[in-house]
N, C-alpha and C positions, 0 to 999 in steps of 0.2 A: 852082200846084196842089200840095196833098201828095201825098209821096211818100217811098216806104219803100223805103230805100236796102239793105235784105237782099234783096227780094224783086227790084227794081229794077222796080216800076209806080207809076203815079200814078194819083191819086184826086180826086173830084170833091171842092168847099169844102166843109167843113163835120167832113168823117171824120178823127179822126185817130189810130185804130186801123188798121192793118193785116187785112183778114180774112185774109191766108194764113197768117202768122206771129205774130199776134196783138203783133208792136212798135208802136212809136209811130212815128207819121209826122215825119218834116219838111217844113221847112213849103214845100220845093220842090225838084226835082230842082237848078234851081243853085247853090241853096247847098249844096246834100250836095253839091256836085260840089268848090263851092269849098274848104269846106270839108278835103274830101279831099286836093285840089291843097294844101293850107296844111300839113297834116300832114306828107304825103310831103316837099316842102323841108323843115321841121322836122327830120326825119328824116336827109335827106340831107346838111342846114348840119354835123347831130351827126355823121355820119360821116368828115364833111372836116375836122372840127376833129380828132376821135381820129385818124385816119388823118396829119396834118398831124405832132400833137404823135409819135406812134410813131415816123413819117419822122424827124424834128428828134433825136429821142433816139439813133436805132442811127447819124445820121452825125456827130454834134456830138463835135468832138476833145478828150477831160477832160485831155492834155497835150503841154505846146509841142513844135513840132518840135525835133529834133533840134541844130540851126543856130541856135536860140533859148537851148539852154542855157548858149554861157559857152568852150565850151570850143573852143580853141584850135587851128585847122588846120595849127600847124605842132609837133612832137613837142618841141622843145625851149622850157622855160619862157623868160619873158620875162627881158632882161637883172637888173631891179628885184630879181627873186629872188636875184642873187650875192653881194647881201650878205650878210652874218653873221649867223645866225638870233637873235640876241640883240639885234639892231635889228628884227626885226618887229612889228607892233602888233597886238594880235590883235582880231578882228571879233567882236561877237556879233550872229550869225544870228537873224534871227524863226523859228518852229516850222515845221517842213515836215513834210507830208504824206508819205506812202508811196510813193516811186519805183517806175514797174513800168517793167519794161523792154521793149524794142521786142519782144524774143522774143514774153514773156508778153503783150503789146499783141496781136500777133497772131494767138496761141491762142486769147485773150478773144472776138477778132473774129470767127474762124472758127467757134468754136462757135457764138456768136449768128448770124452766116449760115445756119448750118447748120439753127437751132432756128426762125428764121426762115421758109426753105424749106421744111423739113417742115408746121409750120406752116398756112402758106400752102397748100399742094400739100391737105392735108388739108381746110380750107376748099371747096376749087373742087372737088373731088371729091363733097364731100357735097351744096353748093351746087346741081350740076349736077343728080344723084338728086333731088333734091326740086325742080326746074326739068321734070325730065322725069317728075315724080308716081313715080318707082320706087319712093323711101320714102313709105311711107302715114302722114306727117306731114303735117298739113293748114297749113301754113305762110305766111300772108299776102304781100303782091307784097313789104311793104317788108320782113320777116323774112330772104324770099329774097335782097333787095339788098343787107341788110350782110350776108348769109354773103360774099355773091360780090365785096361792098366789100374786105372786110375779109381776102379771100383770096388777090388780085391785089394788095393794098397790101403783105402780109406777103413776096410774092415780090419784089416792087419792091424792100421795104426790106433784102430777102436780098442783092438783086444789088449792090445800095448798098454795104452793111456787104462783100461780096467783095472788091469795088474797092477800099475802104479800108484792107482787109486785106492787099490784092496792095502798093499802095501800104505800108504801114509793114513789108512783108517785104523790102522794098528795104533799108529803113535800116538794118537786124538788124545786118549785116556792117561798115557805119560807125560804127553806137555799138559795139558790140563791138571794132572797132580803135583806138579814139579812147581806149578805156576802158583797154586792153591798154599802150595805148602812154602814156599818164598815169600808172598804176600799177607801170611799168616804171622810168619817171623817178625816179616818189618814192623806190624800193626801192633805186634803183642810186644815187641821193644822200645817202639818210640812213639810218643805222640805228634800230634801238632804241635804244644801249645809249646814242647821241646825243641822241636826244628826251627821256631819261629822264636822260642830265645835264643838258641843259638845266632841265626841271624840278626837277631838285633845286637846282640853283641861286636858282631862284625861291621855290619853296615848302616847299622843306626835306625835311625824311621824312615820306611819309604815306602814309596806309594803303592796304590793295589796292584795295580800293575806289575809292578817292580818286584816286590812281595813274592807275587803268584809265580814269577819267571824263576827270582831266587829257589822259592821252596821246590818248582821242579828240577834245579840245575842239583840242590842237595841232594834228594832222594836221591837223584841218578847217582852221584856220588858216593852216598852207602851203601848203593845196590852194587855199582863194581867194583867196590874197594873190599865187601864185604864176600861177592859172589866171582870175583874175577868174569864178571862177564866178559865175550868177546863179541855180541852181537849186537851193536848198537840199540838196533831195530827193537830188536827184542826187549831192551832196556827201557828203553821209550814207552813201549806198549806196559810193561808192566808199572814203572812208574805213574802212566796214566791211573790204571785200576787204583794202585796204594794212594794217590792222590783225590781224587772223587769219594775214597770212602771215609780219607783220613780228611778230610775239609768239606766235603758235602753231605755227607750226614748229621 
């Protein structure tokens, strides 16, 4: 029988106009119904994919642990380093990325918990007001269900992104001693005024420019000849520190 899915009656064969609301009929309550049923999963498949790919984003780790980078749990370099830095061979490194460090990891994290949480709280708050008709927004079942999706996933993904954060605030204090205790080494083994006759030996006199590029292509070079680093990133950042205190001070 039609049947006009605003008004919610049905109609003898033949009509298929509406008298209350002047819509067009379908051509039977089961299919409006099915219909509707197809929609709503539609709806709900789109919100578990976005809610899926959010989840995947705030806990997916952009760099290695700590214990992945290379470096060396005991403070003194390896024997291979005692030789004479005029036998070293030097590596060129592929291009690395921007090292952040555990600190800043952390920061990162905690804000986005944070923005997450608010977020979220702010969702289920409104969510609920228009569940209970207080906002006089007329707001259909599924409009309400991704507020209230999408408000409960944001705190999920807050509590996530926490733990992760509790988690990398652990390590702060072991890359900071790892790092302390590497740049302590290079400083107490070599100076400037030695890295900079070794280069002249090699390349003769050149300019400050030239100079400055050298002396940091060296350090890197005793850092992972000495430390087998594997982490580019990491190598950079620390050479920077051994660099500014072994020439700017």
């Amino acid at each position: 029988m039609p049947y006009c899915p605003k008004c919610d009656m049905e109609f003898i064969d033949g009509i298929t106009i509406c008298s209350d609301c002047g819509g067009p009929l379908a051509e039977s309550k089961e299919v409006c119904d099915a219909l509707k049923k197809k929609t709503k999963e539609e709806a709900l498949a789109r919100l578990k994919s976005q809610y899926d790919a959010m989840t995947e984003y705030a806990t997916a780790e952009s760099h290695q642990p700590l214990e992945q980078s290379g470096i060396l749990e005991d403070s003194q370099a390896p024997e291979e380093f005692q030789t004479p830095l005029e036998a070293k061979t030097s590596r060129k490194s592929p291009p690395a990325s921007l090292y952040i460090k555990k600190s800043q990891q952390y920061d990162d994290m905690k804000s986005s918990g944070w923005a997450f949480l608010l977020t979220g709280g702010a969702l289920l708050v409104f969510a609920a007001l228009c569940w209970l008709n207080i906002l006089p927004l007329h707001l259909g079942m599924v409009s309400k269900l991704a507020l209230t999706v999408f408000g409960a996933g944001s705190l999920i993904v807050s509590l996530k992104t926490f733990q992760s954060a509790k988690t990398v605030r652990g390590q702060i204090h072991e890359e900071e001693e790892k790092s302390r205790r590497i740049t302590d080494w290079f400083l107490s083994s070599y100076t400037g005024a030695r890295l900079d006759e070794q280069l002249l030996s090699e390349f003769g006199e050149l300019l400050p420019e030239e100079l400055s590029l050298k002396r940091f292509s060296l350090i890197q070079d005793i850092l992972i000849t000495s430390y087998d680093l594997h982490d580019q990133s990491y190598v950079d950042l620390l050479t920077d520190e051994i660099y500014e205190k072994m020439y700017q001070d």
